[in-house]
N, C-alpha and C positions, 0 to 999 in steps of 0.2 A: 458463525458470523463474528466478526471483528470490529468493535467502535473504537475508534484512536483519534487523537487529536495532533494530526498533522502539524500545527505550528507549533505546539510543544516538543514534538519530537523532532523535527529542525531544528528549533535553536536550543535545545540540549544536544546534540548531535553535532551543534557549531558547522549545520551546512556539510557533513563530511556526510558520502554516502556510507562510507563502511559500518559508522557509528551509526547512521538509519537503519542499515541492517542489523546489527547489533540487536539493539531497541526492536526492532520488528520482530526476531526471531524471539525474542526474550520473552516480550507481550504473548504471539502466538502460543509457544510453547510453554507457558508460565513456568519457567526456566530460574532459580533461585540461585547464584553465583555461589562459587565453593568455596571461598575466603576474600577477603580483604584484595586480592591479587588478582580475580578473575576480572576479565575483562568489560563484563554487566555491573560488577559491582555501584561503579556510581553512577546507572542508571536505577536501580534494584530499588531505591527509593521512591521513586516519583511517580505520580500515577497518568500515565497517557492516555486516559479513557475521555472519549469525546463524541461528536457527532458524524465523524468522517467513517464510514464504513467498505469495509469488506466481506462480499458472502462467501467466498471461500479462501480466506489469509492460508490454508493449511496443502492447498494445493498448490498456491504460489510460491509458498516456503520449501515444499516437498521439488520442487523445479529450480529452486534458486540459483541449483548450483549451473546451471544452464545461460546465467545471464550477470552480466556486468552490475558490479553495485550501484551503477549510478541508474542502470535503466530502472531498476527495482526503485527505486527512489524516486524517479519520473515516475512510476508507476501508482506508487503510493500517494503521492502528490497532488496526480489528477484525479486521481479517486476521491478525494477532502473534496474536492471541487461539487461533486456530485449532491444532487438535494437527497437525504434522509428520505422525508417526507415523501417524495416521487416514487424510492423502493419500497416505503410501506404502502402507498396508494395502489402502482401500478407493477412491484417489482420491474424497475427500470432499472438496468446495472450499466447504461449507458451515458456519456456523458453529451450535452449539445454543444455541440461546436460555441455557440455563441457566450454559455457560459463558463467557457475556457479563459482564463485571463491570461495564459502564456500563448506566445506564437508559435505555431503548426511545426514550422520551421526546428524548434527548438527537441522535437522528441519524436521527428521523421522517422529516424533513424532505430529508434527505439523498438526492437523485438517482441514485447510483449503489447504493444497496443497499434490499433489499425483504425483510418480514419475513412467511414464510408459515409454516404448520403448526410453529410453536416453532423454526424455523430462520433463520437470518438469511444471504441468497446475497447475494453480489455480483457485479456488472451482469460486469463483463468478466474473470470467473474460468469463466463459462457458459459463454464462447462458442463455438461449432461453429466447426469447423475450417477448412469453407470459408469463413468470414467473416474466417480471419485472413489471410489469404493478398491 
């Protein structure tokens, strides 16, 4: 499991998905930059620990390479969205349509997440157990 803070890692990231991933991948893999020069560097600093979570960041990292930065970034976005408190309650990894504050419209298109019965799942918060292994 992964707690991150979404709006910090936006506006360090200055909005660029590539920099989300960056930061994602760094977070994930506690990843330490090799000098002064590597690309994590001025993130390596900062601590993006928050209440936005992911139950499996390592499988969606393990897939990355499968999907555009910016969906990864919709991705993690809508995830912040989601209550804490509802996956400790009820392990819910879903999000309600209603508390989405972006339009439908905006992440249709988007490969990793599917919008059924007013809920919004994403692809590798699903996944069965044996598939992570």
């Amino acid at each position: 499991m992964l707690l991150y803070n979404w709006k910090k890692i936006f506006e360090t990231a200055e909005g660029n998905s590539f920099a989300v991933f960056l930061i994602f991948r760094m977070i994930v893999t506690a990843s330490v930059p090799g000098n002064k020069y590597d690309r994590i560097y001025k993130y390596s600093n900062t601590n993006f620990t928050g209440e936005s979570f992911l139950v499996h960041p390592d499988v969606l990292l393990y897939n990355a390479y499968k999907y555009e930065y910016s969906e990864i970034a919709q991705y993690l976005a809508l995830a912040s969205m989601r209550p804490y408190g509802d996956y400790l309650a009820t392990g819910k990894t879903t999000l309600d349509s209603i508390l989405c504050t972006v339009a439908p419209e905006l992440f249709e298109e988007n490969r990793l997440l599917t919008t059924e019965d007013n809920e919004i799942h994403f692809l590798y918060e699903e996944v069965p157990q044996e598939k992570i292994h």
